[in-house]
mmCIF file of the N, C-alpha and C atoms, coordinates in Angstrom:
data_MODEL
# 
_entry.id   MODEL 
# 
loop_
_atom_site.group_PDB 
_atom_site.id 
_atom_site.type_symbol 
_atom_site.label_atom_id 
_atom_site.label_alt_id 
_atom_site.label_comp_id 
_atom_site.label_asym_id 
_atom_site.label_entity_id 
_atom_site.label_seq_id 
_atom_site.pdbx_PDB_ins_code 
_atom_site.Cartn_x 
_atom_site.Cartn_y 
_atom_site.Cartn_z 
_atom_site.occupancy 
_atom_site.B_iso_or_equiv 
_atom_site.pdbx_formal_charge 
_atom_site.auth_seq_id 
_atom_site.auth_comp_id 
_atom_site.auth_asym_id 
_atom_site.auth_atom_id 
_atom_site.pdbx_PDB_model_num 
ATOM 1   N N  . UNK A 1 1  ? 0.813   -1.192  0.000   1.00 0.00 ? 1  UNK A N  1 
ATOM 2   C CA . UNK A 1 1  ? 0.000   0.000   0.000   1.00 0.00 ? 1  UNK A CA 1 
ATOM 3   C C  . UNK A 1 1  ? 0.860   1.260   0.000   1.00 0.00 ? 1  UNK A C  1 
ATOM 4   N N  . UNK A 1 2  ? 1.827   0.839   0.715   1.00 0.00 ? 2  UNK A N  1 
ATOM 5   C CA . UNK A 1 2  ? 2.583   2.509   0.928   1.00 0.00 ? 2  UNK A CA 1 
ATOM 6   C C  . UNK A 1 2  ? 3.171   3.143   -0.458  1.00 0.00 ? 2  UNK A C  1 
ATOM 7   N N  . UNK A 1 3  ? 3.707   1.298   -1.545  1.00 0.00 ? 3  UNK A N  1 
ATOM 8   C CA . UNK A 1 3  ? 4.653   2.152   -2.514  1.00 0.00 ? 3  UNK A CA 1 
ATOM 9   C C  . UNK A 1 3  ? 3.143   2.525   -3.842  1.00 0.00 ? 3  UNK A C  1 
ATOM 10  N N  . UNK A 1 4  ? 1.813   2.786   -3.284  1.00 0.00 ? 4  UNK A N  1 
ATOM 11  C CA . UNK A 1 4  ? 1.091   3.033   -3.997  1.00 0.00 ? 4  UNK A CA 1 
ATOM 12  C C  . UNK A 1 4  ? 0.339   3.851   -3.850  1.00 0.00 ? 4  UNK A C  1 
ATOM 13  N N  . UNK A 1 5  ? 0.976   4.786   -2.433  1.00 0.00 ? 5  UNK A N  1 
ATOM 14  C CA . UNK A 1 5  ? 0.020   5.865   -2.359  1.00 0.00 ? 5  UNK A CA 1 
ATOM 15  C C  . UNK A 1 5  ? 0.630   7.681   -3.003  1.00 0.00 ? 5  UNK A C  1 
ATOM 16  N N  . UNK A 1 6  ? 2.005   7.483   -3.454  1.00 0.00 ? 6  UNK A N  1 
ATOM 17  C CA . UNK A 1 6  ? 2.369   8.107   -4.631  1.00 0.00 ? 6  UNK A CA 1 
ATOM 18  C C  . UNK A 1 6  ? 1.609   8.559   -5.988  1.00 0.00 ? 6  UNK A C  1 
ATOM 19  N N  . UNK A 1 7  ? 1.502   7.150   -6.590  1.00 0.00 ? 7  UNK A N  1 
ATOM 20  C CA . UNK A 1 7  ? 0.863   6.558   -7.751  1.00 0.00 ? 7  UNK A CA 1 
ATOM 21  C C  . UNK A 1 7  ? -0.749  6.308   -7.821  1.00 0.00 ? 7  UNK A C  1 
ATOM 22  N N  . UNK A 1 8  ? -1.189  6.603   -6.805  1.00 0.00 ? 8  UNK A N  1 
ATOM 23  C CA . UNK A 1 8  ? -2.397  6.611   -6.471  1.00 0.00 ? 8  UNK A CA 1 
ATOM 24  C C  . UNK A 1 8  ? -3.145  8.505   -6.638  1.00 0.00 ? 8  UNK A C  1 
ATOM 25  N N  . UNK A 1 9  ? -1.742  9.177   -6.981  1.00 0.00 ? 9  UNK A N  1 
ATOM 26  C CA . UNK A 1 9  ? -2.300  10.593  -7.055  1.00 0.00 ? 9  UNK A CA 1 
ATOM 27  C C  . UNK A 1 9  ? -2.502  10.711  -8.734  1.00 0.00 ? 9  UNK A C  1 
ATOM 28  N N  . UNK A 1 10 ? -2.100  9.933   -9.339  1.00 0.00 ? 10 UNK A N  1 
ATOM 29  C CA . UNK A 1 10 ? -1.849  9.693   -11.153 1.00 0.00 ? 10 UNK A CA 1 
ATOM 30  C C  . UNK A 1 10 ? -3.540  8.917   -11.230 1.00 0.00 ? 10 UNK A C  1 
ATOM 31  N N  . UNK A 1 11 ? -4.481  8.505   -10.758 1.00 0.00 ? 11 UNK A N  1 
ATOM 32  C CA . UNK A 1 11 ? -5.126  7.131   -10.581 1.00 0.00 ? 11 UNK A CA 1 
ATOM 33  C C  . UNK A 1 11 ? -6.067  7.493   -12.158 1.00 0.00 ? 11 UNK A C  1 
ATOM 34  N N  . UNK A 1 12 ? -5.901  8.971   -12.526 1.00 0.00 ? 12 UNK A N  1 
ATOM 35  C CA . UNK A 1 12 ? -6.979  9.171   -13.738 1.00 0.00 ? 12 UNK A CA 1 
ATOM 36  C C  . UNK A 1 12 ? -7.856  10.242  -13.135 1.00 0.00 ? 12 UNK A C  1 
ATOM 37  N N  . UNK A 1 13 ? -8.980  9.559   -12.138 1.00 0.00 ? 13 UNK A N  1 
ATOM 38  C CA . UNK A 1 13 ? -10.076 10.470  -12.116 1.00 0.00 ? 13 UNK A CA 1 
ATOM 39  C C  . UNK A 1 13 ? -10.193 9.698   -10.596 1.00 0.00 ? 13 UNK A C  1 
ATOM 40  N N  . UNK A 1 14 ? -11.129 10.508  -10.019 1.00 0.00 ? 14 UNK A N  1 
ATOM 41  C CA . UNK A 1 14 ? -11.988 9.647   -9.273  1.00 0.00 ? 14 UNK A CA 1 
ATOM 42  C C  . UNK A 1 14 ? -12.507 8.240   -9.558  1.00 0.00 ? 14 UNK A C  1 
ATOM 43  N N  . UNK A 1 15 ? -13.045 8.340   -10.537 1.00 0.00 ? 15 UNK A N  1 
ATOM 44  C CA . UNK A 1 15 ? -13.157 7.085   -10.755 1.00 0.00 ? 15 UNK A CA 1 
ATOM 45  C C  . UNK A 1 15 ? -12.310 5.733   -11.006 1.00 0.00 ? 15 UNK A C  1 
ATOM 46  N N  . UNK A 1 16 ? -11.323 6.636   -11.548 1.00 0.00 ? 16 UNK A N  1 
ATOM 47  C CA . UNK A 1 16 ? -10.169 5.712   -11.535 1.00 0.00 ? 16 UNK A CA 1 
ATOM 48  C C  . UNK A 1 16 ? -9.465  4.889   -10.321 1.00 0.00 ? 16 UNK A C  1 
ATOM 49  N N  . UNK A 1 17 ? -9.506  5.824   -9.108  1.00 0.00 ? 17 UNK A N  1 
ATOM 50  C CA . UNK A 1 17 ? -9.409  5.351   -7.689  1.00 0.00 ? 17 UNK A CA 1 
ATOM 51  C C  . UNK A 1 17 ? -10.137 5.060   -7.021  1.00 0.00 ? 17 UNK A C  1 
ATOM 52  N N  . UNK A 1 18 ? -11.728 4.807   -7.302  1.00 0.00 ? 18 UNK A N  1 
ATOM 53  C CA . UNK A 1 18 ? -12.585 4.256   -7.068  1.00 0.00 ? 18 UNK A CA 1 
ATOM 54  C C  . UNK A 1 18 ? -12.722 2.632   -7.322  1.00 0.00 ? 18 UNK A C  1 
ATOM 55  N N  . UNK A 1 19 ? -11.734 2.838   -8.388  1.00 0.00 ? 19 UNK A N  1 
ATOM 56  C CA . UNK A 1 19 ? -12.077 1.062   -8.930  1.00 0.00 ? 19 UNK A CA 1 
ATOM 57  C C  . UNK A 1 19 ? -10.537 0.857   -8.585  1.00 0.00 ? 19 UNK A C  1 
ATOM 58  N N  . UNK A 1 20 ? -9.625  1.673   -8.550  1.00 0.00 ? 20 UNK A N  1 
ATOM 59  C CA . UNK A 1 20 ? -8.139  0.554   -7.910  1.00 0.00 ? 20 UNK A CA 1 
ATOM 60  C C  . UNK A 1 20 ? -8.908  -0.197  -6.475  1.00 0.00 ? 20 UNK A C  1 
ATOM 61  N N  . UNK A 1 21 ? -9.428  1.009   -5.310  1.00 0.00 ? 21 UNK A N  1 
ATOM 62  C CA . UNK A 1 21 ? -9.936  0.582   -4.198  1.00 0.00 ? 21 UNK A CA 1 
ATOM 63  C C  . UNK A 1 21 ? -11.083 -0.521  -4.392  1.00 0.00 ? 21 UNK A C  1 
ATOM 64  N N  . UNK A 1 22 ? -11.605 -0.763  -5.170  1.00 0.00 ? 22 UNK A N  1 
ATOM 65  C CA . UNK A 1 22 ? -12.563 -2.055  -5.529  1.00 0.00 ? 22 UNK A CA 1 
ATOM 66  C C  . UNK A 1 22 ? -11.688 -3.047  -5.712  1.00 0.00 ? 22 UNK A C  1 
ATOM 67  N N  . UNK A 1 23 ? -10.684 -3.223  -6.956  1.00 0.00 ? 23 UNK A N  1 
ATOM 68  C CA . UNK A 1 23 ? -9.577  -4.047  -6.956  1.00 0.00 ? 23 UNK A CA 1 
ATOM 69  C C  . UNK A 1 23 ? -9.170  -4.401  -5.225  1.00 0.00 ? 23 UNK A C  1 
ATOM 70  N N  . UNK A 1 24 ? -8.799  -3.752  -4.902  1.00 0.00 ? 24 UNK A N  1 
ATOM 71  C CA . UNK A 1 24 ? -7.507  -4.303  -3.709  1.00 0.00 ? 24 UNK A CA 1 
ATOM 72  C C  . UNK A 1 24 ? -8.405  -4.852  -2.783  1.00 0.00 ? 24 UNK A C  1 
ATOM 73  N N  . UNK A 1 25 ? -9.952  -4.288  -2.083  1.00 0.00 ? 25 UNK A N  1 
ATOM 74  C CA . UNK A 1 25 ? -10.874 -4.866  -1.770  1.00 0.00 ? 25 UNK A CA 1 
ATOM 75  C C  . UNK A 1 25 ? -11.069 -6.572  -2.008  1.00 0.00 ? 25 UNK A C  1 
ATOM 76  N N  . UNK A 1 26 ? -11.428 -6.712  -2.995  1.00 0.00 ? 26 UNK A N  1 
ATOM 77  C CA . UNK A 1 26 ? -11.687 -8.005  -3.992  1.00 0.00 ? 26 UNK A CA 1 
ATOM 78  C C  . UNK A 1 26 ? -10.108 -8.940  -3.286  1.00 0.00 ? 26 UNK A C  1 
ATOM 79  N N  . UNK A 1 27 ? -9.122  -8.767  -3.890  1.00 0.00 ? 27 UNK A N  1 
ATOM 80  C CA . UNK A 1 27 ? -8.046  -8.973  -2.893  1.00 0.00 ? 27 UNK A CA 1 
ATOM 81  C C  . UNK A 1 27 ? -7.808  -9.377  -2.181  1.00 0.00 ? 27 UNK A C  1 
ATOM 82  N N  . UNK A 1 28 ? -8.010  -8.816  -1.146  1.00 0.00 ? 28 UNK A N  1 
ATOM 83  C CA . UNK A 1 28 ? -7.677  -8.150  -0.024  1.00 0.00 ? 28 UNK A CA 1 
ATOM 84  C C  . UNK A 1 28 ? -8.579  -9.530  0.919   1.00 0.00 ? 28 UNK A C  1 
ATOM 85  N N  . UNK A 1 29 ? -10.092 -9.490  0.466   1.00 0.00 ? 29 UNK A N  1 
ATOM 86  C CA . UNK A 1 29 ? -11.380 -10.394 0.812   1.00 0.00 ? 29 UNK A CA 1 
ATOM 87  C C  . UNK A 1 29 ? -10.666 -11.913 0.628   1.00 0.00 ? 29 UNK A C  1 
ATOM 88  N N  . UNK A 1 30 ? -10.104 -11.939 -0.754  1.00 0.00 ? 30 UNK A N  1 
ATOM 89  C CA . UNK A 1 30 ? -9.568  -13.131 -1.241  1.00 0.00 ? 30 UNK A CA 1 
ATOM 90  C C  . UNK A 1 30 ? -8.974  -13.689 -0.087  1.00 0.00 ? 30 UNK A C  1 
ATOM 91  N N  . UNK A 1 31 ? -7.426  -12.508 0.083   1.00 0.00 ? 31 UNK A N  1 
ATOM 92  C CA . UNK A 1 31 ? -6.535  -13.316 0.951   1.00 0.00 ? 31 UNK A CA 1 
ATOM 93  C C  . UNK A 1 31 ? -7.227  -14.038 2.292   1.00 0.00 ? 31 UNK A C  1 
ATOM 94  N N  . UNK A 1 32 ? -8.161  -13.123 2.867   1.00 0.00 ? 32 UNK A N  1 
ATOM 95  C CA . UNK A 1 32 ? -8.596  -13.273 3.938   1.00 0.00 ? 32 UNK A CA 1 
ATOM 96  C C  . UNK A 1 32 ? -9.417  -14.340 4.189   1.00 0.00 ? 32 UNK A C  1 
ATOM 97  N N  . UNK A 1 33 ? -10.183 -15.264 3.326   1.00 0.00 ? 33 UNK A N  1 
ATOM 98  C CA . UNK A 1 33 ? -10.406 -16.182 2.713   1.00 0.00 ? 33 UNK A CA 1 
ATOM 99  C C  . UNK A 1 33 ? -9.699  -17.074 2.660   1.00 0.00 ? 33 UNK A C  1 
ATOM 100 N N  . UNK A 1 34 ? -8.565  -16.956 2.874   1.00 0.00 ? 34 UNK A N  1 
ATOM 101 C CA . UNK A 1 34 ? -7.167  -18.465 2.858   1.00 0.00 ? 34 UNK A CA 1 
ATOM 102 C C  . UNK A 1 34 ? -6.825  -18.259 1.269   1.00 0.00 ? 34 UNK A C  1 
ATOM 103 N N  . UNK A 1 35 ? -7.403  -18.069 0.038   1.00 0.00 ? 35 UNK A N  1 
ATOM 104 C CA . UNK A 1 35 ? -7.397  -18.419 -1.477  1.00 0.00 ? 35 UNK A CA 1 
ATOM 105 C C  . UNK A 1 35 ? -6.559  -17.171 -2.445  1.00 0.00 ? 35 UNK A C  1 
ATOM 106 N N  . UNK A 1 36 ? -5.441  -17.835 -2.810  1.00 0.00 ? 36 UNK A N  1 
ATOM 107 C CA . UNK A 1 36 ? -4.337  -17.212 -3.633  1.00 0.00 ? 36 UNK A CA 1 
ATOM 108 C C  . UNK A 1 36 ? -5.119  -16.111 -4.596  1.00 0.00 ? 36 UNK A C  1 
ATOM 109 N N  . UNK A 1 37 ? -5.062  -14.940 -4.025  1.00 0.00 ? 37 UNK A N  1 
ATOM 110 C CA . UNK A 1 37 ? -6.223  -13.706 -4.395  1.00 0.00 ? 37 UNK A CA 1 
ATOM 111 C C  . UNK A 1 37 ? -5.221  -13.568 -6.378  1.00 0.00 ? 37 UNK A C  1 
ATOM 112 N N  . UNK A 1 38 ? -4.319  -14.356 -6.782  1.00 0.00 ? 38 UNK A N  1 
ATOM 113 C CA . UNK A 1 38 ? -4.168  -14.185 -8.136  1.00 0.00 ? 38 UNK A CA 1 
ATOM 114 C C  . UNK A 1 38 ? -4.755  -15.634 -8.898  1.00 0.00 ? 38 UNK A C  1 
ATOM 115 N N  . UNK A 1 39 ? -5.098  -16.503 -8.276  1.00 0.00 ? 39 UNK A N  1 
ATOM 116 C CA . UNK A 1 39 ? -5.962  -17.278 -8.944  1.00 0.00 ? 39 UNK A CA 1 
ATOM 117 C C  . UNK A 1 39 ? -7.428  -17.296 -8.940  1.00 0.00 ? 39 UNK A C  1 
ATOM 118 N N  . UNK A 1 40 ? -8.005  -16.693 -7.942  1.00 0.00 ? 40 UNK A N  1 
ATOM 119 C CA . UNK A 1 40 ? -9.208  -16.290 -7.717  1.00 0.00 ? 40 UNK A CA 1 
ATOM 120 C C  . UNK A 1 40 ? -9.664  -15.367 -8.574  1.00 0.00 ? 40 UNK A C  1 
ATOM 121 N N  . UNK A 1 41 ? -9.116  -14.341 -8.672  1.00 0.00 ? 41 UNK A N  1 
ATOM 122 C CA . UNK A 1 41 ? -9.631  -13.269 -9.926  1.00 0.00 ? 41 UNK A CA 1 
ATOM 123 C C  . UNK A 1 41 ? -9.492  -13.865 -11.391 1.00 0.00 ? 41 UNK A C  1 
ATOM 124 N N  . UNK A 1 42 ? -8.286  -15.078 -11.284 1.00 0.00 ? 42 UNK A N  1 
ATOM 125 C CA . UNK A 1 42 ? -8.466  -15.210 -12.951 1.00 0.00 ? 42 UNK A CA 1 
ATOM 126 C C  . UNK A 1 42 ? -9.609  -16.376 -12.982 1.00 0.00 ? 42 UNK A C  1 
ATOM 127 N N  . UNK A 1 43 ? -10.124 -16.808 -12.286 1.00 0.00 ? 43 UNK A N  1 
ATOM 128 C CA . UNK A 1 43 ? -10.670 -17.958 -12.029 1.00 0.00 ? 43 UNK A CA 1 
ATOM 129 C C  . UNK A 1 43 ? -12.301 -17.294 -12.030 1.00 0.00 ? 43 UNK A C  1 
ATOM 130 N N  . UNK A 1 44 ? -12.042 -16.307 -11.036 1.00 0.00 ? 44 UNK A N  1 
ATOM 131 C CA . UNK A 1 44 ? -14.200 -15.212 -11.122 1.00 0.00 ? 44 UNK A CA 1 
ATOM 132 C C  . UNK A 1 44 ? -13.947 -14.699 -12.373 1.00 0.00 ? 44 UNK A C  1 
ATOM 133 N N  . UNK A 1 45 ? -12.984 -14.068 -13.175 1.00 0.00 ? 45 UNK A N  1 
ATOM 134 C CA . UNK A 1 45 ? -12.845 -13.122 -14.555 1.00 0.00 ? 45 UNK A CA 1 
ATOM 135 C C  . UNK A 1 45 ? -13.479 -13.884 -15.660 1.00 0.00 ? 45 UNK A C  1 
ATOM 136 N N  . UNK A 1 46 ? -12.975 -15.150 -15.371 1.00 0.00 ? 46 UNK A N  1 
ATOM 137 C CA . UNK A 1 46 ? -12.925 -16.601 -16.782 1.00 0.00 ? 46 UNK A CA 1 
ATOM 138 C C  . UNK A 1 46 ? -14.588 -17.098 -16.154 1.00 0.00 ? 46 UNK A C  1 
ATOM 139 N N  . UNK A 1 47 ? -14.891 -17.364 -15.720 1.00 0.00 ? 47 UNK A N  1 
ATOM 140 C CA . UNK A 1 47 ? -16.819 -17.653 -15.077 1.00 0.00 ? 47 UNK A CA 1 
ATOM 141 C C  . UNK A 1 47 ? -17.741 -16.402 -15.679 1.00 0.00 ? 47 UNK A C  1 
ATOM 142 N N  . UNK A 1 48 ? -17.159 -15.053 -15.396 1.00 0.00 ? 48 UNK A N  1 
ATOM 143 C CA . UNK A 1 48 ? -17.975 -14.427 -16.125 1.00 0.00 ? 48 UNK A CA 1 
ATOM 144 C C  . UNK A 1 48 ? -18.011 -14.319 -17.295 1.00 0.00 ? 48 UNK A C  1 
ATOM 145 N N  . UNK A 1 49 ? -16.728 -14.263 -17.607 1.00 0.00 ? 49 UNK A N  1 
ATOM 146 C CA . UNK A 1 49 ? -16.444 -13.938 -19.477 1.00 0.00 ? 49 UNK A CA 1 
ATOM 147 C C  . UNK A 1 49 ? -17.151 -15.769 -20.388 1.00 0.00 ? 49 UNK A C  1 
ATOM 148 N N  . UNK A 1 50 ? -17.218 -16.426 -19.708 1.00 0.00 ? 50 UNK A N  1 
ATOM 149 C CA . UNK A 1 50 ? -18.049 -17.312 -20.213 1.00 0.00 ? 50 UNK A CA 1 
ATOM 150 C C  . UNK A 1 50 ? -19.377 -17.753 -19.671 1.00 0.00 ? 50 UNK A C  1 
ATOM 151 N N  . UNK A 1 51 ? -20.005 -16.599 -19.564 1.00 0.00 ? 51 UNK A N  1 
ATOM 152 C CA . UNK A 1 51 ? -21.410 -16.328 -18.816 1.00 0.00 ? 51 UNK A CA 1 
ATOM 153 C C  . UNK A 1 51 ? -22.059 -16.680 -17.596 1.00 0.00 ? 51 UNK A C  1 
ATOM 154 N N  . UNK A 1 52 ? -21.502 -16.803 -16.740 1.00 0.00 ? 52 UNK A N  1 
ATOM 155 C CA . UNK A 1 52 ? -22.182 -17.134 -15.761 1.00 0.00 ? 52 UNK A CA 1 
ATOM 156 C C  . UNK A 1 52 ? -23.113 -15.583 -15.632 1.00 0.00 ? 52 UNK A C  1 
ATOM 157 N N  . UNK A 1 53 ? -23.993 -16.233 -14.899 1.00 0.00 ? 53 UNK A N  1 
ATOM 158 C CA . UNK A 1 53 ? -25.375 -15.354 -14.664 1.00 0.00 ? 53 UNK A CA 1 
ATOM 159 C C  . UNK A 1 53 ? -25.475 -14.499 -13.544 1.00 0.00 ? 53 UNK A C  1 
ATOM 160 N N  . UNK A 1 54 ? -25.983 -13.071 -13.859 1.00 0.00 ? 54 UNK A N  1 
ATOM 161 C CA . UNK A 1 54 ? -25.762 -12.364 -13.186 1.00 0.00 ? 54 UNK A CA 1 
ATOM 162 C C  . UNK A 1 54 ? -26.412 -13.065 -12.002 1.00 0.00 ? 54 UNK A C  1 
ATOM 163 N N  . UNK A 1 55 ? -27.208 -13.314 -11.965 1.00 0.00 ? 55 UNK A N  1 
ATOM 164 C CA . UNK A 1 55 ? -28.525 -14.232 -10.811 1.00 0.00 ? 55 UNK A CA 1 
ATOM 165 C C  . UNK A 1 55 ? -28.037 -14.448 -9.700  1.00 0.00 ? 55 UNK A C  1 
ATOM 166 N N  . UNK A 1 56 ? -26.913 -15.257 -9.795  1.00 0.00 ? 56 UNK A N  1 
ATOM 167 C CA . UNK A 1 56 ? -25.934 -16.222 -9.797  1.00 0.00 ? 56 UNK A CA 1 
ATOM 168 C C  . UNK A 1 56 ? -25.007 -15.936 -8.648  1.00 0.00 ? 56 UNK A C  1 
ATOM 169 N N  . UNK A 1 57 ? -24.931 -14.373 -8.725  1.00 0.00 ? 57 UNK A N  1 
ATOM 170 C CA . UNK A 1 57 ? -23.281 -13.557 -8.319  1.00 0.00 ? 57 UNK A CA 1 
ATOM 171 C C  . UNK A 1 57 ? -22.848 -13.957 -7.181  1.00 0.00 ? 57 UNK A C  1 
ATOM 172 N N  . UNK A 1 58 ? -23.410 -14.423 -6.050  1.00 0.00 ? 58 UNK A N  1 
ATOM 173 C CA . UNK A 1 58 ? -23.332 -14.470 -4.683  1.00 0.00 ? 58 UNK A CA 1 
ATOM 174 C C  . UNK A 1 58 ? -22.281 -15.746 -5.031  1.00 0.00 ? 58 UNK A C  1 
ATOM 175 N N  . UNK A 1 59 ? -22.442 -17.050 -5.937  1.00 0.00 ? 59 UNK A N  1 
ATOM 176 C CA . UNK A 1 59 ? -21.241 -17.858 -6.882  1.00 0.00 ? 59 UNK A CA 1 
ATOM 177 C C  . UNK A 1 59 ? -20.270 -17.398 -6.622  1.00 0.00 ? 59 UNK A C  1 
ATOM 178 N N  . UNK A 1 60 ? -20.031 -16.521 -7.386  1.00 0.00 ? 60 UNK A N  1 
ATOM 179 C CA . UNK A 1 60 ? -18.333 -15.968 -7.007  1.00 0.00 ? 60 UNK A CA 1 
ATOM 180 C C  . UNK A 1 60 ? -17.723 -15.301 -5.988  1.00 0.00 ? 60 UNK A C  1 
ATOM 181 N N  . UNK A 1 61 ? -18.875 -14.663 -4.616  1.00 0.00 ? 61 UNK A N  1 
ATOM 182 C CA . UNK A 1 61 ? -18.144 -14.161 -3.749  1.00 0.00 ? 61 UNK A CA 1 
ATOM 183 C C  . UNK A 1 61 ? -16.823 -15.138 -2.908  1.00 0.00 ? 61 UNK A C  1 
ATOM 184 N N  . UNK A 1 62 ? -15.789 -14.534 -2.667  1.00 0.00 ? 62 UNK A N  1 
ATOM 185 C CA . UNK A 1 62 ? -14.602 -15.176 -2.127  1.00 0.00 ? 62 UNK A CA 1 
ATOM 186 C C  . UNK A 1 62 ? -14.682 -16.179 -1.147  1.00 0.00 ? 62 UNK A C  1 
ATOM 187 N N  . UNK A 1 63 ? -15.983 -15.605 -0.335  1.00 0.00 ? 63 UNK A N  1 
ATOM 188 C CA . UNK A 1 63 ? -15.998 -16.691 0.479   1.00 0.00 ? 63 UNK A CA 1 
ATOM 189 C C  . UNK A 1 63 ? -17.110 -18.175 0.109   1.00 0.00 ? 63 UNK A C  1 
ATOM 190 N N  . UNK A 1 64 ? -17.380 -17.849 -1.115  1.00 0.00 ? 64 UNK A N  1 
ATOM 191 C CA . UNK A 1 64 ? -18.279 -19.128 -1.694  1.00 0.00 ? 64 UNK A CA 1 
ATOM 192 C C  . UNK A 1 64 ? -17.036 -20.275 -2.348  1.00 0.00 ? 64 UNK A C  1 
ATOM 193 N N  . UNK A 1 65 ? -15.892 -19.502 -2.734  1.00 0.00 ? 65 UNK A N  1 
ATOM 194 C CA . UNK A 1 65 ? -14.840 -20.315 -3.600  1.00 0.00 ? 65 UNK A CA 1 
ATOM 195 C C  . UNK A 1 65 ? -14.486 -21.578 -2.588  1.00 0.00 ? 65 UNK A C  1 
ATOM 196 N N  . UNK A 1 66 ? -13.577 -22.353 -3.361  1.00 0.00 ? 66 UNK A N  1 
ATOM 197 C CA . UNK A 1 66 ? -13.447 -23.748 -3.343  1.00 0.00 ? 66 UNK A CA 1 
ATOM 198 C C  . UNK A 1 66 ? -12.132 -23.118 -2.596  1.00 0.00 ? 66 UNK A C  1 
ATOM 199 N N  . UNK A 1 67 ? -11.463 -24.110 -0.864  1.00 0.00 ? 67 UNK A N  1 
ATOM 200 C CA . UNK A 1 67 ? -9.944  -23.567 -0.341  1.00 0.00 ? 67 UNK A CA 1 
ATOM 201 C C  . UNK A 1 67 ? -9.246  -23.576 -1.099  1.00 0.00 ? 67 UNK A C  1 
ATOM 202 N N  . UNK A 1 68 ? -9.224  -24.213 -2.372  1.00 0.00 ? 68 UNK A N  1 
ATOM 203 C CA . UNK A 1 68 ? -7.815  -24.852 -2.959  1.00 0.00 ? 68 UNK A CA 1 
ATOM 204 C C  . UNK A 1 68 ? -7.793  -23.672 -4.122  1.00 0.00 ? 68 UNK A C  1 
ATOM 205 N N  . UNK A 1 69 ? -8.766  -22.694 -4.510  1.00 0.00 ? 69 UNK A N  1 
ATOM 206 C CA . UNK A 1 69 ? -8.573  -21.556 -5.773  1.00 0.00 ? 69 UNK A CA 1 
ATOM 207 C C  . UNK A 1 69 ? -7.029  -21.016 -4.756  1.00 0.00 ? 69 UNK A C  1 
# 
């Protein structure tokens, strides 16, 4: 966090640092979860991009994942 609160003044817009802080969130939930927060995102990214349903979403929260993501 620290070597990103520099680079965090570049973020774009508000919005732009609105969604890093969503990112690290997501993360952040992962780790806390026990589950390698860089296989987890490619793992929820690849479920949606091949449709899973919005319906659905509560599916991918971190703490629904499998220990071993």
């Amino acid at each position: 966090m620290a070597l990103g609160r520099k680079n965090y003044l570049f973020a774009g817009s508000d919005t732009g640092g609105e969604r890093a802080a969503a990112i690290y969130s997501i993360l952040h939930t992962a780790k806390l979860n026990e589950l390698n927060p860089e296989i987890y995102l490619r793992d929820t990214l690849d479920r949606i991009a091949n449709g899973h349903p919005i319906s659905r979403i509560d599916e991918l929260m971190p703490w629904q994942a499998p220990a071993h993501a």
